[in-house]
C-alpha atoms as one frame of an Amber mdcrd trajectory, in Angstrom:
protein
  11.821 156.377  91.235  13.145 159.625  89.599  14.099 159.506  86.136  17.860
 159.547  85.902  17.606 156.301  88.060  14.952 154.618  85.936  17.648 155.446
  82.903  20.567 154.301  85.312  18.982 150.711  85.473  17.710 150.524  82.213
  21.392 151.756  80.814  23.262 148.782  82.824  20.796 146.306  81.994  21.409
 146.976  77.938  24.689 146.911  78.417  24.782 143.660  80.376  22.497 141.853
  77.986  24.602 143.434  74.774  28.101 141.734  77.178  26.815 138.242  77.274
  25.503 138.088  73.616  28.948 139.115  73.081  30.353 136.820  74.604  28.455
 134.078  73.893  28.968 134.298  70.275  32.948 134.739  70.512  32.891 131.156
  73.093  30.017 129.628  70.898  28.689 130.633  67.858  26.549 127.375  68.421
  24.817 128.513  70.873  23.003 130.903  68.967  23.091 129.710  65.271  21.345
 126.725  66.463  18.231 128.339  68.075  18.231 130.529  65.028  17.595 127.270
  62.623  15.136 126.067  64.823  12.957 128.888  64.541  13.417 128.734  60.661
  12.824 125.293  60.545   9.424 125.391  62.424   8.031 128.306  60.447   9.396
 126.215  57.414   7.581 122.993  58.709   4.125 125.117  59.721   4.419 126.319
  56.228   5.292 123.123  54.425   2.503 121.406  56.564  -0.261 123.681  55.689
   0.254 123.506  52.595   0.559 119.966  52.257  -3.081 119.544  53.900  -4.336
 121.514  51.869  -3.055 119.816  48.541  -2.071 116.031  48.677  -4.501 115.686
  51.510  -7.220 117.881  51.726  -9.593 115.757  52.206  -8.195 114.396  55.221
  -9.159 115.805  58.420  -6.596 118.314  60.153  -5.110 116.193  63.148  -3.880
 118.837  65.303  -2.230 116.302  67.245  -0.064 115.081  65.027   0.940 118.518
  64.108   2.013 119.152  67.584   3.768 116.139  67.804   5.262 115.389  64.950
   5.566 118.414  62.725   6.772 121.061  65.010   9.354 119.029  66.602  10.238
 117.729  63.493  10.998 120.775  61.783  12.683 122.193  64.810  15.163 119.432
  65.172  15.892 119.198  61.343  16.422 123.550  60.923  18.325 123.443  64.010
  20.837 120.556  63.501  20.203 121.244  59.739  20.651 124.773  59.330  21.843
 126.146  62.650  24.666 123.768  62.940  26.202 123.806  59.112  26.119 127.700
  59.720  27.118 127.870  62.775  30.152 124.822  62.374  31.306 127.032  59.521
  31.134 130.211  60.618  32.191 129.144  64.298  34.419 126.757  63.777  36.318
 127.319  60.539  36.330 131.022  60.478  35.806 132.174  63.699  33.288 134.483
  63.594  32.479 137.525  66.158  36.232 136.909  67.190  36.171 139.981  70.479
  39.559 139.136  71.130  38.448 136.997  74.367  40.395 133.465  73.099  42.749
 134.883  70.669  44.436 138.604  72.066  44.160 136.461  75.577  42.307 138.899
  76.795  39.857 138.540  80.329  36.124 138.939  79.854  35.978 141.759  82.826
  37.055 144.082  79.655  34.059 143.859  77.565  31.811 144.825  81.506  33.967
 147.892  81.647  31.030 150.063  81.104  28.547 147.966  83.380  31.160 147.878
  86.134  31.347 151.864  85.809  27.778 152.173  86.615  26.917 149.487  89.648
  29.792 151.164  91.200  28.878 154.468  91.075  30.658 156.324  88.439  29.047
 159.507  86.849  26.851 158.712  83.938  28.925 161.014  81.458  31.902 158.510
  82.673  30.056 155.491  81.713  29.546 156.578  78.852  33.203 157.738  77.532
  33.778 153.877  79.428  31.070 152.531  77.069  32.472 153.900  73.557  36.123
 152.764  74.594  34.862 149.237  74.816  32.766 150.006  71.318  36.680 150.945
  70.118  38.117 147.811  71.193  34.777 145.679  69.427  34.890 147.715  66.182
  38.280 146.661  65.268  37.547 142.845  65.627  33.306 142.362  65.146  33.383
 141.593  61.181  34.413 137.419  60.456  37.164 136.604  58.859  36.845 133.617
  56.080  39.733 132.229  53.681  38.790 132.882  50.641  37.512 129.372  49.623
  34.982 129.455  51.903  33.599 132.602  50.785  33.790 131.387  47.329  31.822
 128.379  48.928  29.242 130.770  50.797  28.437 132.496  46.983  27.801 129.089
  45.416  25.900 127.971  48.498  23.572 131.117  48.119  23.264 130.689  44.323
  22.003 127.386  45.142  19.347 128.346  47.761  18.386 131.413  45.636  17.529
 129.115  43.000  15.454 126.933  45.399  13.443 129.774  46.184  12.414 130.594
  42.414  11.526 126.982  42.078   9.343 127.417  45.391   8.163 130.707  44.509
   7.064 129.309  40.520   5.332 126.240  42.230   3.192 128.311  45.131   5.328
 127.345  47.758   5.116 130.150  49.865   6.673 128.294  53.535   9.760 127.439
  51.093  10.638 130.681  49.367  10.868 132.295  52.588  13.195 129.349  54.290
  15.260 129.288  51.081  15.210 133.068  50.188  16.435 134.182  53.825  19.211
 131.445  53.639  19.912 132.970  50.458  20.776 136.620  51.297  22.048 135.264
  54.769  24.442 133.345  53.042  25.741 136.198  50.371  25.674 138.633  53.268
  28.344 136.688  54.948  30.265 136.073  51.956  30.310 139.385  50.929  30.744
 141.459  54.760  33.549 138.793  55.209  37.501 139.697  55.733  39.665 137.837
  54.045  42.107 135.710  56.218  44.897 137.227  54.681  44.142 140.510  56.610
  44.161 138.884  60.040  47.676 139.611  61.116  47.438 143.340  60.198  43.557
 143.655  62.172  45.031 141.826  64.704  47.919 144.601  65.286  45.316 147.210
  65.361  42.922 145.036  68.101  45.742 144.694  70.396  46.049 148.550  69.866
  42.606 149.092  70.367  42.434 147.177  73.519  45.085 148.522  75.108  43.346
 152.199  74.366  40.217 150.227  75.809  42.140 149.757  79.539  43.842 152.728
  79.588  40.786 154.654  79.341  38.593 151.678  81.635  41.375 152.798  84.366
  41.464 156.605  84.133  37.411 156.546  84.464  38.197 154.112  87.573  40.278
 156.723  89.141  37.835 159.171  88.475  35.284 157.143  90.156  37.273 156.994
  92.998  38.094 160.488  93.640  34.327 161.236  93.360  33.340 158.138  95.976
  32.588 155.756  93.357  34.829 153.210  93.637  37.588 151.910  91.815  37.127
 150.143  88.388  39.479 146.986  88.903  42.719 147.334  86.236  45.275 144.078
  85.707
């Protein structure tokens, strides 16, 4: 295989993967945030397990059974539903986060594969590219949450409170905990303080719509292209 092919594949299949993560988060924010709290609770409950072995019961043999079996799941089911889904309930549900424009510009999903489209049917690669940074246009204007101002004030309180959980892990040797409550920390003042204000929404929204539009016009001038050179069309509504 020659190398512009080997970059051909490996171009449409980063694109395709970047598409669905795209639009998974804009359908359900749940569906990531979740997974994301499992894997915090387990190394949380690895950490907190350790270390409990090998303080209030160290000399009690290490029953790798019940670690497998109790411990791991445990932890997984009580970051996930614990973590995952406060964050993700908050930031999916009440603020809708990673908003693409799919639900609320009624928009059709075959926008954001603009660029993928423009490569499995044939179009140049120089095409695909100008089809790839119009789609980037129309994501820009929309990727950033936007959050009433309440529940930002709530995200800074809730991040004060796990900051402070981490200094009281970090001052008792806790070293599982201040990395559980120290990440929850800055992930929770990161949103609160990346966040747009709701009050903003109806002026981004004017610009989205803008950008979209920008987004076909340009998805349907590389389609004609493609189809002068023997590409194929790229399909416009």
């Amino acid at each position: 295989m020659s190398l512009p092919l080997r970059f051909h594949a490996s171009a449409r299949r980063r694109l395709y993967l970047r598409e669905r993560l795209m639009i998974v988060m804009a359908k359900s924010p749940l569906a990531v945030t979740v997974p994301l709290g499992a894997l915090l609770g387990l190394i949380a409950g690895v950490g907190l397990w350790s270390w409990w072995y090998r303080t209030a019961a160290a000399d009690a043999p290490a029953n790798i059974v019940d670690f497998l079996v109790v411990a791991v799941p445990l932890a997984c089911v009580v970051g996930g539903l614990g973590f995952g889904s406060v964050i993700g309930l908050l930031v999916g549900a009440s603020a809708k986060a990673l908003d693409t424009g799919i639900i609320d510009a009624g928009t059709q999903p075959w926008r954001l594969h603009a660029a993928r489209r423009a490569l499995e049917q044939g179009v140049p690669a120089e095409d695909a590219e100008v089809s790839r940074l119009a789609v980037s246009l129309a994501w820009a204007t929309v990727r950033r949450p936007y959050y009433p101002r309440a529940l930002r004030l709530l995200f800074l309180c809730l991040a004060l409170l796990e900051g402070s959980m981490a200094g009281l892990c970090t001052l008792n040797g806790i070293p599982a905990g201040m990395l559980f409550f120290g990440s929850a920390a800055v992930l929770l003042f990161a949103m609160a303080l990346f966040a747009v204000p709701a009050e903003t929404r109806q002026r981004r929204g004017a610009e989205r719509l803008l950008a979209l539009h920008a987004a076909d016009t340009m998805a349907a001038g590389i389609g004609s292209v493609g189809a002068a050179r023997g590409g194929g069309a790229l399909p416009v509504q």
